[in-house]
N, C-alpha and C positions, 0 to 999 in steps of 0.2 A: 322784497328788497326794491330800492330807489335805486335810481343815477344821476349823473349829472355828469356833461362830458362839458366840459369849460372850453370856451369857445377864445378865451382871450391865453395869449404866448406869455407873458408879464407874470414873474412868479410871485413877485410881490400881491399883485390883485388874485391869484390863484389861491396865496394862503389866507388872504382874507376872505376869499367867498368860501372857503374850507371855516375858517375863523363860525363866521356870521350862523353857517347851517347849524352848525355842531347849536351854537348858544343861542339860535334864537327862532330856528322850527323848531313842531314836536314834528318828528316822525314817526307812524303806529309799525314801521318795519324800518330794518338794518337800511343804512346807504350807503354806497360805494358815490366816489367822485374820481374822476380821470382828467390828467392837465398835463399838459408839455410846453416846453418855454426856450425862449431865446436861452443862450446863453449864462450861466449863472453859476455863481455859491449863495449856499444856506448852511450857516454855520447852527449848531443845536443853541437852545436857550441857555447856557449854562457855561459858552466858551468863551475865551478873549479872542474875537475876530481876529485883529491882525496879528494874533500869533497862529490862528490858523491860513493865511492867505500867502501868497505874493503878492504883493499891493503892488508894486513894479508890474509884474504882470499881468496884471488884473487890469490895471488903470490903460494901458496900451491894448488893450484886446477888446476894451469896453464891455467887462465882461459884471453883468448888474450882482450885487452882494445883500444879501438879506439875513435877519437871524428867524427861527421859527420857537414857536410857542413849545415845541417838545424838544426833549434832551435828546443826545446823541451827539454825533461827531458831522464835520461839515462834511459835504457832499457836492459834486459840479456835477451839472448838471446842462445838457443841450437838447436842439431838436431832434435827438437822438436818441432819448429817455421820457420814456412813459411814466409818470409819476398815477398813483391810487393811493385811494385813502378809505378809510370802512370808520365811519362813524355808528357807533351802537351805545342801548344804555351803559352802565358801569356796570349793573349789577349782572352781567348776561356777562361778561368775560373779566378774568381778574387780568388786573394792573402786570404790563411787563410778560403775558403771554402771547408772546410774537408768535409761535410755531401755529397756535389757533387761529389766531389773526390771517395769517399769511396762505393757512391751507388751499382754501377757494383759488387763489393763484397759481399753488404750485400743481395744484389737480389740473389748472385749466391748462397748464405748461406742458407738462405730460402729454395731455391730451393733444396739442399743438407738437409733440415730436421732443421735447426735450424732455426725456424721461429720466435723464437722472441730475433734475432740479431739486433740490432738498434746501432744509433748512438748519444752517450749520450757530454754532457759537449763542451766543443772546438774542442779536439783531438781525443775522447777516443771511442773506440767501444767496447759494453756489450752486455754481452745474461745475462740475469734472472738478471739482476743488477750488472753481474761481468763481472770486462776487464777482454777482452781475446787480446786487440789490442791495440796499440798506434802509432799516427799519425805525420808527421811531413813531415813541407813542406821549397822549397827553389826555388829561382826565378834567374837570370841573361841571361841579353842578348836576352831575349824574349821567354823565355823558361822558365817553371816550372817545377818541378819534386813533385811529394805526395806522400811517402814511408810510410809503416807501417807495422807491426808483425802480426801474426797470431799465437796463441799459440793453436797449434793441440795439443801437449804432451808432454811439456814441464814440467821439473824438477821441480815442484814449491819449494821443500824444498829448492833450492840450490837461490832462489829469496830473501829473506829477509836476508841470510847471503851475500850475493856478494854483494848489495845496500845499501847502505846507505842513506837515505832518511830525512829530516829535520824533528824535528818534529811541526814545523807550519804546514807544507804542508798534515802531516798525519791528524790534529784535523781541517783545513779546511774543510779536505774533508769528515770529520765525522767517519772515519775508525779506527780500533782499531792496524793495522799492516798490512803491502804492502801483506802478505799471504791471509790475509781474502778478498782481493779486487781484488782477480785475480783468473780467472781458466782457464782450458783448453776446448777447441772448441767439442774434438772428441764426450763425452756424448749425446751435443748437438744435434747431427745429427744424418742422420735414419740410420735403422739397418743394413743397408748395408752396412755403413760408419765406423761402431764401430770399425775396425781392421786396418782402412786403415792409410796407412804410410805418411809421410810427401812426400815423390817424389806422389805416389800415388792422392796426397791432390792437387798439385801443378797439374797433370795432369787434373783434376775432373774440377779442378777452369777455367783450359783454355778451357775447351771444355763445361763451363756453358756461362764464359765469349763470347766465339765466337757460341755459337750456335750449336755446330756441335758433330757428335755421335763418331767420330774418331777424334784422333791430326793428320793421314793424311790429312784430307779432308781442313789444312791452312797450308800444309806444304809450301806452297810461303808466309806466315806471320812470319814464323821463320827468324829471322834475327842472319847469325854469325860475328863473330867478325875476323876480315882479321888478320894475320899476324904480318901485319907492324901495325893495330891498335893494337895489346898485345902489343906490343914496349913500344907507348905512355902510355899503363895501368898502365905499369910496373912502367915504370918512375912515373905515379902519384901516386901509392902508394907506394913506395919509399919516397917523398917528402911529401907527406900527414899524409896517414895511419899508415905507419907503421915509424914514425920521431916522435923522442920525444917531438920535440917543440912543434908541434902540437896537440899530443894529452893528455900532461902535462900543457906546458907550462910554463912561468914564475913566478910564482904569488909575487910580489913587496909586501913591508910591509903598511899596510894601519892605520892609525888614526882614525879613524870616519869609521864605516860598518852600511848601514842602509838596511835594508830587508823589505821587503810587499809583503803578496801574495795576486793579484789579481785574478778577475774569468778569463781571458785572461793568467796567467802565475806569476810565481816570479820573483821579481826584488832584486836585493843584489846588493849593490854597496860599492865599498872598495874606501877610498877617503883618500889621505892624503897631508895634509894640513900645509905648510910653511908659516909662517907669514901672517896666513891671506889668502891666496890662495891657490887655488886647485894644487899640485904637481904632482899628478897622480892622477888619477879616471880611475875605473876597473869596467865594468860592468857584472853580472855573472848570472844566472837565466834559466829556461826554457820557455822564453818567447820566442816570433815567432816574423820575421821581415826580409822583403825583402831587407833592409840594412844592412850596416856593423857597428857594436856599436864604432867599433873605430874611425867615423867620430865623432860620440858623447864625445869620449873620450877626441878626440883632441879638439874638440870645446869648450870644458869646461877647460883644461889644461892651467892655469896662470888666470884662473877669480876668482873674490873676491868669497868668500867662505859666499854669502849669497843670501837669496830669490832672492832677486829683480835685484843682479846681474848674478846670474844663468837663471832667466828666460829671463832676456836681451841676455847671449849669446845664449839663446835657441830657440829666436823668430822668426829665418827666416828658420829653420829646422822643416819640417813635422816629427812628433816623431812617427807618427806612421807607419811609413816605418821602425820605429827601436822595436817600441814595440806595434806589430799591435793590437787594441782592446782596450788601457790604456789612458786613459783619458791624454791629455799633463799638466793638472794641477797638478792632482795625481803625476804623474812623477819627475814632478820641488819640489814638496811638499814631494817627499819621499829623494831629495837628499840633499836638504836644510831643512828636518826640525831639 
């Protein structure tokens, strides 16, 4: 296995030098990547930003907003939170297994005193029944990448005023408020650990993750980033991260919104409907999917605006390359009922 410990706070350029490895080294072994950052939300690929934010509060706290290339649900994130990523082929782990993904972690957590860290739900990693982690994954080209948070000491006040969270998704999940369903890692682990800092945390994890008493003893594991590759970083978050299309977007006026949360993720879909047909359809949620929704968008754009016609254009598309885990009936059934 590879590293790479990012040297830059800016989440924006963090997901792009993530972006860049995944598509455009080969690496002959797995890599892990480690970043922590000012301040921030990363909402998933797949959500309408400002219905996940406080933008009121956001804007006052200057707190930077980004969307990322994988589904899931948004996340804040400060110098609080160790974020990893494990880029590997596709064909070496299937699509949407977090539990495998995330082992190497939870073994090294353990080992660091937090022994009963496990991995609960689809995404979510808990100690004593509280996230401290959220997971999310993305595939192209034969490559996957599985990122997720680590909240060492992180602000939890400043979580439930930056988020804005539906309230289906809160009484799904049994919970009374995003405060009560989250805590921080450092408690958790042994006495040795109780003061240690987030670079410190990141150090700890590579040298559980590889075995070794020293970060010399893999200094040929460290991988840096050349020159002319910041060129191409730069440019992608430019285009990505830090572009409003991107992490805004457009959101068109919709007719008909129909929402479900399933145990796989929410679906919200904004549909609207001229004479009978579908005009636009927007699909918005934190659900997971190796595909792009907008094959599904266009595939459904100008069809009759009912069951039997929607499941006709939907018949020769695997849907669950777009919403991995969701039943394709449930799906046809949440957009035509």
């Amino acid at each position: 296995m590879y590293y790479v410990a990012m040297k830059d706070h800016e989440i924006g350029r963090n997901l792009a030098t993530e972006q860049y490895l995944m598509n455009n080294v080969d690496f002959d072994e797995p890599l892990v990547l480690f970043y922590y950052e000012e301040p921030c939300i990363i909402v998933g690929r797949n959500q309408n930003t400002l219905e996940e934010i406080n933008a009121d509060y956001v804007r006052e706290h200057h707190i930077t907003v980004t969307r990322r290339l994988s589904g899931g649900g948004a996340v804040y994130q400060d110098l609080g939170n160790l974020c990893f990523s494990f880029v590997v082929d596709s064909d070496s782990q299937e699509f949407g297994d977090f539990k495998t993904f995330t082992k190497p972690i939870i073994d090294a957590l353990h080992d660091m005193g937090a022994t009963t860290a496990t991995v609960s739900g689809r995404n979510d990693l808990l100690v004593d029944g509280k996230k401290f982690s959220g997971n999310a994954m993305y595939s192209r080209n034969g490559k996957t990448f599985s990122h997720g948070t680590l909240m060492l000491n992180v602000d939890l006040n400043v979580v439930p005023q930056a988020l804005t969270v539906p309230t289906d998704k809160i009484a799904s999940k049994g919970i009374k408020s995003v405060r009560s369903r989250v805590t921080n890692l450092r408690p958790y682990l042994a006495p040795e650990y109780q003061n240690i800092t987030v670079p410190e945390f990141q150090d700890a994890l590579l040298k559980e993750l590889f075995h070794v008493d020293s970060l010399d003893q893999i200094a040929d594991k460290e991988y840096h980033v050349t020159p002319e590759q910041q060129k191409a970083i730069d440019k992608i978050y430019e285009d990505y991260y830090a572009n409003w299309d991107w992490v805004y977007g457009k959101s068109p006026e919709f007719s008909v919104k129909r929402r479900q949360h399933f145990d796989m993720g929410t679906i919200d879909a904004r549909i609207k409907v001229d004479d009978g047909l579908i005009n636009n359809i927007k699909f918005y949620g934190d659900f997971f999917g190796s595909g792009n929704v907008q094959d599904i968008e266009a595939a459904l754009n100008g069809v009759r605006y009912d069951h039997e016609a929607i499941a006709d254009a939907l018949a020769d598309i695997d849907l669950n390359q777009y919403f991995t885990g969701i039943e394709r009936t449930a799906i046809i059934d949440l957009i035509a009922q």
